[in-house]
C-alpha positions as CSV (number, residue, x, y, z in Angstrom):
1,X,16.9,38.8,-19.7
2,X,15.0,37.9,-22.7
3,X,17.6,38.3,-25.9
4,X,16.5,38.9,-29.2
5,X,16.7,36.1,-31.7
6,X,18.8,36.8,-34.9
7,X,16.8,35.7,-38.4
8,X,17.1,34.5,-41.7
9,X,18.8,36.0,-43.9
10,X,21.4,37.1,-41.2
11,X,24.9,35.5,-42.1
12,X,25.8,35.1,-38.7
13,X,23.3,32.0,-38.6
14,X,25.9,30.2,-41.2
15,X,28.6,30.6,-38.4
16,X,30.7,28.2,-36.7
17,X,30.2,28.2,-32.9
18,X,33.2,27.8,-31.0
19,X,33.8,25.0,-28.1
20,X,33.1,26.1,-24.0
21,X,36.1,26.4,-22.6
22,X,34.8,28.7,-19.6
23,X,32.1,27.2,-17.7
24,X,32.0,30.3,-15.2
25,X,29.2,32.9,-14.5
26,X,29.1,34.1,-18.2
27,X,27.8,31.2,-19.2
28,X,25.6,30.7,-16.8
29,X,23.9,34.1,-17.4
30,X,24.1,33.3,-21.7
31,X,22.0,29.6,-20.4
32,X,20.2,31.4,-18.1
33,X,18.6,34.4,-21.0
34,X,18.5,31.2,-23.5
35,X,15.9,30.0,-21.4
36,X,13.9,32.8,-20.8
37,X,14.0,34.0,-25.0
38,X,13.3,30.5,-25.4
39,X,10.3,30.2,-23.4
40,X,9.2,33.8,-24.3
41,X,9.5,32.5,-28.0
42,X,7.4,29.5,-27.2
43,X,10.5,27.2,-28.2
44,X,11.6,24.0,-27.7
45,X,15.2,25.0,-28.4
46,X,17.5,27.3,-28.7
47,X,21.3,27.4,-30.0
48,X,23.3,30.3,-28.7
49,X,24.1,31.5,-32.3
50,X,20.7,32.0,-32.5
51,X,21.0,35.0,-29.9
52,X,23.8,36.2,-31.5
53,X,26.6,34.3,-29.4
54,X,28.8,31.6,-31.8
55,X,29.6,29.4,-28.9
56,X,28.6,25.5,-28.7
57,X,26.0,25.9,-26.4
58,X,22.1,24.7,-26.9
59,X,19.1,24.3,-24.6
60,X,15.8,22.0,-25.6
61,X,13.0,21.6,-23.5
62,X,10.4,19.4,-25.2
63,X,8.6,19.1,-22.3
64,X,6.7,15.7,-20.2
65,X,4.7,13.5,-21.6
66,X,1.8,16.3,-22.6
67,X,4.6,18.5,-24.0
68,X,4.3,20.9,-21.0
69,X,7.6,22.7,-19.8
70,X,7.5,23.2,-16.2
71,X,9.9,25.6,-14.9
72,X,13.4,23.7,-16.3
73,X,12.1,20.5,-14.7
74,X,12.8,18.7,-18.2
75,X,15.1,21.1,-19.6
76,X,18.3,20.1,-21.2
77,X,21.6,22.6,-21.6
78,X,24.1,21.3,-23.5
79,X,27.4,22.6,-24.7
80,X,30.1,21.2,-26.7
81,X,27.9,18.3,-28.3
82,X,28.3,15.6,-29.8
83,X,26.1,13.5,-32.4
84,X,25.9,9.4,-32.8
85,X,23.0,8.1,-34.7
86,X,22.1,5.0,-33.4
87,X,20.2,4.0,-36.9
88,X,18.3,4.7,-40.0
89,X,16.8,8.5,-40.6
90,X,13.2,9.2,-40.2
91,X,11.2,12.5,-41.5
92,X,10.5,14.7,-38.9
93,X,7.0,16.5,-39.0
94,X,6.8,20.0,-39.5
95,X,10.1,21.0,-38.1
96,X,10.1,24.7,-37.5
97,X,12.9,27.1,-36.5
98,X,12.7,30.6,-34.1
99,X,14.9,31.9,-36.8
100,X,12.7,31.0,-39.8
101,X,9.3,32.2,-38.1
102,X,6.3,31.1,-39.4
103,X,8.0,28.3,-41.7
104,X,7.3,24.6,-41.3
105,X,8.4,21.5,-43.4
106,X,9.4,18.1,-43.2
107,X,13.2,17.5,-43.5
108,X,15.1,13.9,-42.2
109,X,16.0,13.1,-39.3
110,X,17.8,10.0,-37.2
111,X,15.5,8.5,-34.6
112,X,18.0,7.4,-32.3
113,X,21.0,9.3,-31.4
114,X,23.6,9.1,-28.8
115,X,24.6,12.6,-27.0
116,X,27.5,13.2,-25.7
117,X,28.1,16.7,-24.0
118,X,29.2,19.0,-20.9
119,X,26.5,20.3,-18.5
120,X,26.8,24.3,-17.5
121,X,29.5,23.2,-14.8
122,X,31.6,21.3,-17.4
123,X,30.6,18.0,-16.1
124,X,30.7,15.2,-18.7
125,X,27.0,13.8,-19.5
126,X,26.0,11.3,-22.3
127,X,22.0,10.6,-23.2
128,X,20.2,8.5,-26.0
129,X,17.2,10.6,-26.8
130,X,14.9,9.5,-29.4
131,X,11.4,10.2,-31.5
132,X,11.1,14.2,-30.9
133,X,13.7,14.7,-28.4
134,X,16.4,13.6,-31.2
135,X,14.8,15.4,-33.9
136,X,14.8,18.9,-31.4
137,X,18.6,18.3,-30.5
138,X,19.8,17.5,-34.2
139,X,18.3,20.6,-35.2
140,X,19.9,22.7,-32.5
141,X,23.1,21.5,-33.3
142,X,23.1,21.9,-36.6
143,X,23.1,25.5,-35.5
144,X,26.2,25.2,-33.7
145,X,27.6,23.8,-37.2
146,X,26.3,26.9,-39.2
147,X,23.3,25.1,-40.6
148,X,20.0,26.0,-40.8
149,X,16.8,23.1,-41.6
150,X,16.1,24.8,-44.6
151,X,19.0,23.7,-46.2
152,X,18.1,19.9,-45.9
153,X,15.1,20.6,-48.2
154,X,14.4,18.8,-51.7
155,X,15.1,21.2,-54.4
156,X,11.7,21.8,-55.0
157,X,10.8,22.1,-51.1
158,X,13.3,24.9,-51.1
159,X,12.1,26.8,-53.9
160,X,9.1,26.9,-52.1
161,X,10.6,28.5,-49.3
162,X,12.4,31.0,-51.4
163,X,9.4,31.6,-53.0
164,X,7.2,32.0,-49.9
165,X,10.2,33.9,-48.3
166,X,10.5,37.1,-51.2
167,X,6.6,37.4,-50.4
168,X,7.2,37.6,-47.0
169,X,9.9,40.0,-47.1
170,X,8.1,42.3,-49.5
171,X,5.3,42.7,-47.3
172,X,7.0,43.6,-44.2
């Protein structure tokens, strides 16, 4: 069931998701509609907050080589995460958010990181991920942690975005 995706300004994007503790048929189904308003969304990853639901749960699918998703083949789900950078940060390009449509900027990012998570059984799983891959999962839990990319911006970046954002909202 595709699920509709909560957006900015919506407080609820500035909560703090809550650890898994049940990895039973709920969760499967949440995982399950993730993937589907992901894919519907043309995503590469989606936290549960995002779809309303403050639990620690997050699916990215950048896809193979060519950046083509192929029916879950290369998708991740992840819950209860947890983040080791593995070196220096790097600037992302053109990060973009399902929450924020149509808004695009560069914000930093680690190149490396270390993953450490449960599976939708429970099971313990660890990853390094890097380039794109770390940039998608940094950003996914940093919804998990109440954050939104925006708020990494220079000053001037973000006025931008406020500016950009008023015109936007006036229109609609």
């Amino acid at each position: 069931m595709i699920r509709e995706i909560i957006t900015y300004p919506n407080p609820r994007l500035f909560l703090q998701s809550q650890e898994v503790k049940e990895f039973d048929e709920q969760l499967h189904i949440l995982l399950d509609d993730m993937y589907e308003t992901m894919i519907e969304n043309k995503g590469v990853g989606l936290a549960a907050i995002q779809v309303d639901i403050p639990l620690r749960a997050l699916l990215v699918d950048i896809g193979d080589e060519e950046g083509i998703q192929k029916d879950k083949q290369t998708l991740l789900e992840i819950t209860n995460p947890i983040i080791t950078a593995l070196d220096d940060e790097v600037i992302s390009c053109n990060e973009g958010c399902l929450s924020i449509p149509g808004f695009y900027e560069n914000v930093m990012r680690y190149k490396n990181i270390r993953l450490d998570y449960q599976d939708r059984f429970g099971k313990k799983q660890s990853l390094n991920a890097n380039d794109f891959l770390a940039v998608a999962i940094q950003h996914e839990v940093d919804h998990l942690d109440g954050h939104l990319f925006i708020e990494k911006l220079s000053f001037l970046k973000r006025k931008k975005f406020d500016k950009e954002f008023k015109k936007k909202s006036k229109k609609s």
